[in-house]
C-alpha positions, 0 to 999 in steps of 0.5 A: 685217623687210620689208627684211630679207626683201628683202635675203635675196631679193636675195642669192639672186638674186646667188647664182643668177646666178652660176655654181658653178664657170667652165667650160672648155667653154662651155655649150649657152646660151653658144654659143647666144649668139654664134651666135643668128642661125643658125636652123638644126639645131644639134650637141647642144653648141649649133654650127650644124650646117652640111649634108655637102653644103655643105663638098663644095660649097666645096671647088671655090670659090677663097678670093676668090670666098667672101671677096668675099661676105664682105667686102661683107657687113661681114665683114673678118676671116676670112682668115688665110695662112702656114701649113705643112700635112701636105698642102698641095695637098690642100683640105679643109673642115668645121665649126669646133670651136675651143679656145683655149690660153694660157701655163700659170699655175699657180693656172689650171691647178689650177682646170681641171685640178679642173674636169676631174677633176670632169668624168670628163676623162682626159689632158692638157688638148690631148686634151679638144677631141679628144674633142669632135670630130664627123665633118666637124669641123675642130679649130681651135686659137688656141695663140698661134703657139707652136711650140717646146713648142707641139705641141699633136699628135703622132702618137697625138692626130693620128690621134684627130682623124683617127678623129673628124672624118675632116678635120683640124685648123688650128693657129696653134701647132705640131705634132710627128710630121709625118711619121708624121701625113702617112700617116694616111689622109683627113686634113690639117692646117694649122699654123704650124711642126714641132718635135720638142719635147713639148707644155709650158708651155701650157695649155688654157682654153677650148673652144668659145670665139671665137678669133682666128686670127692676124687671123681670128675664129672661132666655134664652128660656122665653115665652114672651108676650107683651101686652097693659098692659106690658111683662110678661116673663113665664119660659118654664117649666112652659109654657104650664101649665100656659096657660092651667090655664090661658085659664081654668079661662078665660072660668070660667070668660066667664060663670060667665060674662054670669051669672052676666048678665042674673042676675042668679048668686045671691050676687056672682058676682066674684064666689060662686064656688060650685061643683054644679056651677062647673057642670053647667060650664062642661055642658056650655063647652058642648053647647060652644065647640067651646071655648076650645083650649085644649084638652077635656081630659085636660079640665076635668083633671083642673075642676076635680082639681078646684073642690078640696078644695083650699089647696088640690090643692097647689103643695108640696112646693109652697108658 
């Protein structure tokens, strides 16, 4: 009897641990996991929720200056390049909301599209993610490059992500309606080509998933910033730092320029960085206030940093 009741509590046990029925849209639990380091406030589906003020900070950073602070911190592949844009010379930022596509299966597609009759979803499985979006959002979509048939937009979707994000979108698919999407006002998009074609044959599996842009791996809650030059995708934990550094060597850069032009700066043309060269900087930043958007106190905690000997500065760990 005892191990009858002890086969009976171990079947329960499976049965509890296994979900009802899989889930298109990760849950609040499942996003948590892949983002656990972010501390954080969070949207209530889990995303790190990084502040307004932030994205405007990185729009003026060159992709070089963050991508540098990112590879020096382990992260290799956050970079993607090769895009058509509905406007190319406009750089936008936001935070990622992914959704991840495949080609349609049609035992698949019967599974989620009952998952999504359950769920009260409405239209077809591109316009799911749309309805996802918070303002300051970028729709960020792994449709394997498709583009013929891979117009995961028109013009109608196209303005549903203007109304909810006021940002954009970045897909390593298509879209259709290019022109009519390029009037719509406050809103951009990066993708991999035009087609007049019609969304077919693909299928929507995942939202709120790692996906991988070309060579760049995205999790929900990125900082994204599109530029002329292409997406760099920041993870949120490493955000805030990243830009400080990257707005620190874009100062160092302008006092250097300024040096390189008034010939004051030697053979040094790229640095010669000195703690008397760092001082120089410090009373620079006093005469041009107005160049910091950090806080002072921030300011001199990088210059202190900047000033130690470059292994000195290397985080535990970091490669």
């Amino acid at each position: 009897m005892k191990k009858l009741i002890g086969l009976a509590a171990a079947i329960g046990a499976l049965l509890v641990a296994l979900p009802s029925h899989a889930q298109v849209k990760m849950t609040h639990d499942q996003v948590l996991f892949y983002t656990s380091e972010w501390k954080g406030d969070r949207f209530p589906d889990g995303r790190p929720k990084l502040p307004d003020a932030l994205l405007k900070r990185a729009l003026d950073m060159t992709i070089e200056d963050v991508w540098e602070y990112l590879r020096d911190h382990g992260y290799r592949n956050q970079f993607e390049s090769g895009w058509q844009a509905l406007h190319i010379d406009k750089p936008f930022a936001g935070r990622a909301l992914t959704a991840q596509y495949m080609p349609t299966r049609p035992d698949m597609q019967k599974a989620i599209l009952a998952e999504g009759k359950a769920e009260g979803r409405v239209g077809g499985t591109n316009s799911w993610p749309i309805n996802e979006l918070q303002n300051g959002d970028v729709y960020v979509a792994d449709g394997f490059g498709k583009i013929v048939e891979g117009t995961l937009i028109g013009s109608n979707l196209g303005n549903a992500v203007a109304a909810h994000t006021h940002t954009g979108f970045v897909f390593d698919a298509g879209i259709r309606d290019q022109e009519e999407n390029r009037e719509i006002p406050d809103f951009n998009g990066f993708y991999r080509g035009y087609d007049p074609s019609a969304w077919a044959d693909m299928e929507l599996t995942g939202i709120n998933v790692p996906v991988r842009i070309g060579r760049a791996i995205v999790l929900p809650g990125d900082l994204v910033l599109a530029k002329p030059e292409g997406v760099l995708f920041i993870p949120a934990i490493l955000a805030e730092d990243a830009i400080s550094a990257a707005e620190f060597t874009a100062l160092t850069d302008d006092f250097n320029f300024e040096l390189n032009r008034e010939d004051k700066n030697g053979a040094q043309f790229e640095g010669g960085w000195t703690p008397a060269k760092y001082d120089a900087f410090a009373k620079w930043i006093d005469v041009h206030p107005e160049k910091l958007k950090m806080p002072r106190s921030e300011f001199d905690a990088l210059l202190a940093r900047a000033k130690q000997p470059k292994l000195e500065r290397r985080s535990p760990g970091t490669p």
